[in-house]
N, C-alpha and C positions, 0 to 999 in steps of 0.2 A: 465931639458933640457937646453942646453947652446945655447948659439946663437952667429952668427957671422954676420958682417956685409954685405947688400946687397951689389952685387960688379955692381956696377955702369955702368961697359962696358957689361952689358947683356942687349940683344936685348930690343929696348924701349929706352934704358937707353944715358946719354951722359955723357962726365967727367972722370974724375978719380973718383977712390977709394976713400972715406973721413969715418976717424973715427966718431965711435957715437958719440955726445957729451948729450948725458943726456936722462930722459925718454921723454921728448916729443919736443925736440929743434929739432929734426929733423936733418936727416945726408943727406938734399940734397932733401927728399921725400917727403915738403910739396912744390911742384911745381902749384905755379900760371898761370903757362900758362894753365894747364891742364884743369881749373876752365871756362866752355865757358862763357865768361863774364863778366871774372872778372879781373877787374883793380884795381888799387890803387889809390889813390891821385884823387879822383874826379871820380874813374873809378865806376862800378855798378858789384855787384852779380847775375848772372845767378835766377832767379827767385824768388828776393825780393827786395826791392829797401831800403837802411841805412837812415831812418828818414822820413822825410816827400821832396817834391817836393817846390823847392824855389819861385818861382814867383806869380806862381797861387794861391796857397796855401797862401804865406804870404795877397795876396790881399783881400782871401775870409774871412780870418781871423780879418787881419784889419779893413773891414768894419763893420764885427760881434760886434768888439770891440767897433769901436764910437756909431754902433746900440746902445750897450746894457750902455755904459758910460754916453750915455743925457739921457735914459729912467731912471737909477739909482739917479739921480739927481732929475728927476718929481718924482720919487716916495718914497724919504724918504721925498722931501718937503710936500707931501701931505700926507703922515703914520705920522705927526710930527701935522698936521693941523687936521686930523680924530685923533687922538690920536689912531690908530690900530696899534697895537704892530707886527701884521700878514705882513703887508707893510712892514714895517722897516726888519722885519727878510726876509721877499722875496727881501727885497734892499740887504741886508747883504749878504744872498746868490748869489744875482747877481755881488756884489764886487767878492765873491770869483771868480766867472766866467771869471768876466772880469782879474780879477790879472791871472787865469790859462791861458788865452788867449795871454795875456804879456808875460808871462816866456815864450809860444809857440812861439811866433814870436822872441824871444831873442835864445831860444833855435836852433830855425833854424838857426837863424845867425853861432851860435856859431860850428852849426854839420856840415855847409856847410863848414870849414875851413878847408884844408887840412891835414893831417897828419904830423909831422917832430917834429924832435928831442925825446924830451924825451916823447912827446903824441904820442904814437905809434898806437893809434884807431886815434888822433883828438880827437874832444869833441863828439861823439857821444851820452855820456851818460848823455850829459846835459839837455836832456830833460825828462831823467828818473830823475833828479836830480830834477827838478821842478817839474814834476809832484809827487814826495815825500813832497817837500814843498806846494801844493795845497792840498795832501791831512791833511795836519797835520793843513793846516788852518781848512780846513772844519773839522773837529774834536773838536777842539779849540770853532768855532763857535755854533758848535752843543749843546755844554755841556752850554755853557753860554743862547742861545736861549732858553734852556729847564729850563734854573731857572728863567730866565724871566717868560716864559710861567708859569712856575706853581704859581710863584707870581702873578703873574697874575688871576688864578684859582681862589687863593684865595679871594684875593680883587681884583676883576674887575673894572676898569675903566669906563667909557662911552667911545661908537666909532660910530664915524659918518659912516652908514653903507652903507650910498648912496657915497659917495669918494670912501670907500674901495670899492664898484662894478664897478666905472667907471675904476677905478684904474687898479684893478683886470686884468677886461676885455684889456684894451690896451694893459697889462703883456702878454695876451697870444698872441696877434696879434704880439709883437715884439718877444717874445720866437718861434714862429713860423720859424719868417724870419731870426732870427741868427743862428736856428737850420740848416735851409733850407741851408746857404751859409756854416755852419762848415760841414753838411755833403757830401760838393761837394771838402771836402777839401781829403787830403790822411789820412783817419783814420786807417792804419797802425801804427803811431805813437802812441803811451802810452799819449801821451800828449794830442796831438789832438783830441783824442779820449771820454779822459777824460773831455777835454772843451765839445765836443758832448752830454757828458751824461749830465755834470750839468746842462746844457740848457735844456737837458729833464727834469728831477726833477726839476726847475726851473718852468718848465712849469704847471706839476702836481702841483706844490707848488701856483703857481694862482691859478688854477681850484680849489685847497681846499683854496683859498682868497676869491675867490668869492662865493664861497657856503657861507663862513662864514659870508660876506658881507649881503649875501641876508638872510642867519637868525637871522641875526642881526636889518638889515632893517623890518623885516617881524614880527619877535615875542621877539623883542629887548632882545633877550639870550646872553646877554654883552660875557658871556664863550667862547662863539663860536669862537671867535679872537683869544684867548692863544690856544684851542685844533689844528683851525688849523697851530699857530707856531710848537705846538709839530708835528703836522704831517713834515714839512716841516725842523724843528730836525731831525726826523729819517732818513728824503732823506739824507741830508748831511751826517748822522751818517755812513750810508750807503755807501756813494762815497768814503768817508772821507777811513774808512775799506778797501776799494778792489782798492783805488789807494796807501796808502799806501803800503798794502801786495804786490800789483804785484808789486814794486819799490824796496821792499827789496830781494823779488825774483831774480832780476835783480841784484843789488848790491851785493848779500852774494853769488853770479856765481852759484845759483841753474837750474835745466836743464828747459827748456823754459816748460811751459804746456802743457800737453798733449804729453810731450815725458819719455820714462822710459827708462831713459840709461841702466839697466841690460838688456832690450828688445832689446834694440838698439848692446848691444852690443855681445850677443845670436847671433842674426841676422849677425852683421859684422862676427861672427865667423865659421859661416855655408857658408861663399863662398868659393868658388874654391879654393884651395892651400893656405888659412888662415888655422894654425894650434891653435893659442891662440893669443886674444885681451885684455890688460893691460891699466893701466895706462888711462885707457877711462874717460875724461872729455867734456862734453858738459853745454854750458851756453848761455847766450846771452848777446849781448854787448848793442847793443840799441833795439828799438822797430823793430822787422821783421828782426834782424839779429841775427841767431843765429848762433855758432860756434862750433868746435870740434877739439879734439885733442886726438890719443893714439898710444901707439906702439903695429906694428901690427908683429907677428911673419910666416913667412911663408914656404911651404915643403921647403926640399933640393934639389937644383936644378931648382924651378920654378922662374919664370919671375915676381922678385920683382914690378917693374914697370907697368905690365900689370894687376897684382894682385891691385895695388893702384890702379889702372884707376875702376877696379873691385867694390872696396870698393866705390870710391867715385861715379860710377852710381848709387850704391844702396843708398848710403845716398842722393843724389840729388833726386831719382825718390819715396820713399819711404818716405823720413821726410824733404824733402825740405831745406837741410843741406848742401851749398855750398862753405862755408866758412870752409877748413878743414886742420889740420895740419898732419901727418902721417910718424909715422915713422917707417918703413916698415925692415926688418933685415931677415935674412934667418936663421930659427931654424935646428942647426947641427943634423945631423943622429942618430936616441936613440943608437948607438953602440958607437960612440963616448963620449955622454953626462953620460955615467954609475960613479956616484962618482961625478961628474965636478956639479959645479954651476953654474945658469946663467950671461954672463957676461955682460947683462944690468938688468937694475928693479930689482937689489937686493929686494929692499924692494916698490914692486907697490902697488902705489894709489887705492885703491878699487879694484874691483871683478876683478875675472882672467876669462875669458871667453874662452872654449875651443871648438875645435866642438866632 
């Protein structure tokens, strides 16, 4: 099937005539106005918002931060004074907290910046950038914790098990109140979110401090202190895994979760007067912004422009996809195309989707 370009002066449409230029640069038909909502340079997407919310946000975060920065301070000086290896690794992991809470507020700075020049997103992805480096600490952490602890196994130390319970117990009254203040924050963000969770494993990670405290105090099982490090290993091991993965998902342009672009693009291929969808790219740029890009082929004779409005309710009402680029071409009559190639997408990107 060959294809010729949409002609611009049909109904909808405004302009002249413009040649293709490429599979997805779009020849005029990724129109931003079209988008309700969508601005640029500071503007917002119809039904997600790009990163986290500046003011409120940085403030509920900040406070988390000095919360959890003096309680890390009380608590390696007294995991250093008990000799509990369990303290020091719940300090360790609360550094990592408080470092993921930094990049978060650094992150924000950096996403609120506007767009220009050669940063054509802005920095949106700087917070997926950080939250890659919080997890590769907690990874780091995990594996060094766990030789700890099992040396430990082996020749145990003595641990003051009355410290480690006082200790313990204040852990969860402050994991409480940082938790309390990140989740009033916008956990749409990869970041923010990610600081959310370590504050919860944080939290589990006392609760098995103080068990350990109190069977230590109780039937002086010196062990009890390395097994619950190794617990509190695994949390990290844990974080550590599913914030890396979703950050390389993000980086290597894989389609956000829970979307299947062969599904997606089935779907775009069954509306009205789409004849085949190519070239179909979706990914995400930061956390809750997801994007899309493909060339959309349609009958001869129909209303290229009313066709895009078409595709793009369905992507807005069905996958929450408002960010879209589309470049929409009218596929010539099969009596003409007999012999003839098509004269875009020589060679398109992944699946051809016809109806």
């Amino acid at each position: 099937m060959t294809t010729r370009d949409c002609d611009h002066g049909a109904p909808g449409g405004t302009g002249t005539p413009e040649p293709a230029r490429g599979p997805v640069a779009g020849s005029g038909d990724h129109d931003h106005a079209a988008h309700a909502g969508h601005g640029h340079g500071g503007g917002s997407h119809a039904g997600h918002s790009h990163g986290v919310a500046a003011d409120a946000d940085r403030r509920y975060l900040t406070a988390a931060l000095v919360l959890i920065g003096a309680f890390i301070v009380v608590e390696v000086t007294v995991g250093i004074l008990a000799g509990s290896l369990a303290l020091i690794t719940d300090a360790g992991h609360m550094v990592t907290d408080a470092f993921a809470i930094g990049l978060a507020l650094v992150a924000m700075r950096l996403a609120a910046r506007p767009a220009r020049g050669r940063w054509t997103y802005g920095f949106k992805r700087a917070e997926i950038l950080s939250a890659q480096v919080n997890g590769i600490t907690f990874l780091v952490l995990a594996v060094w914790f766990t030789y700890e602890a099992v040396r430990r196994l082996i020749a145990p130390p003595d641990v003051e098990g009355g410290l480690v319970i006082v200790t313990a117990a204040v852990g969860i009254v402050i994991n409480v109140i940082a938790a309390w203040l990140i989740s009033k924050a916008n956990r749409s963000s990869l970041n923010v979110e990610g600081a959310y969770q370590h504050i919860l494993n944080d939290l589990w990670a006392f609760i098995a401090t103080l068990v350990s405290g109190i069977v230590v105090l109780t039937t002086g099982f010196a062990r009890a202190d390395a097994i619950a490090s190794l617990i509190v290993a695994g949390l990290m091991l844990k974080s550590g895994i599913t914030l890396v993965g979703e950050s390389w998902r993000i980086f290597l342009e894989a389609a956000p979760a829970g979307i299947d672009p062969d599904a997606v693009g089935a779907d775009l291929a069954s509306v009205e007067g789409v004849t085949e969808i190519h070239d179909l790219h979706i990914w995400t740029i930061t956390s809750g912004f997801p994007a899309l890009s493909a060339h959309v082929l349609v009958e001869p004779g129909d209303d290229c422009h009313r066709v895009r409005d078409r595709l793009q309710e369905r992507l807005r009402e069905r996958y929450a996809i408002t960010h879209t680029t589309l470049q929409v071409d009218h596929a010539d009559p099969p009596v003409l195309s007999i012999g003839a190639r098509r004269a875009h997408c020589e060679d398109p990107h992944g699946a051809v989707h016809t109806r």
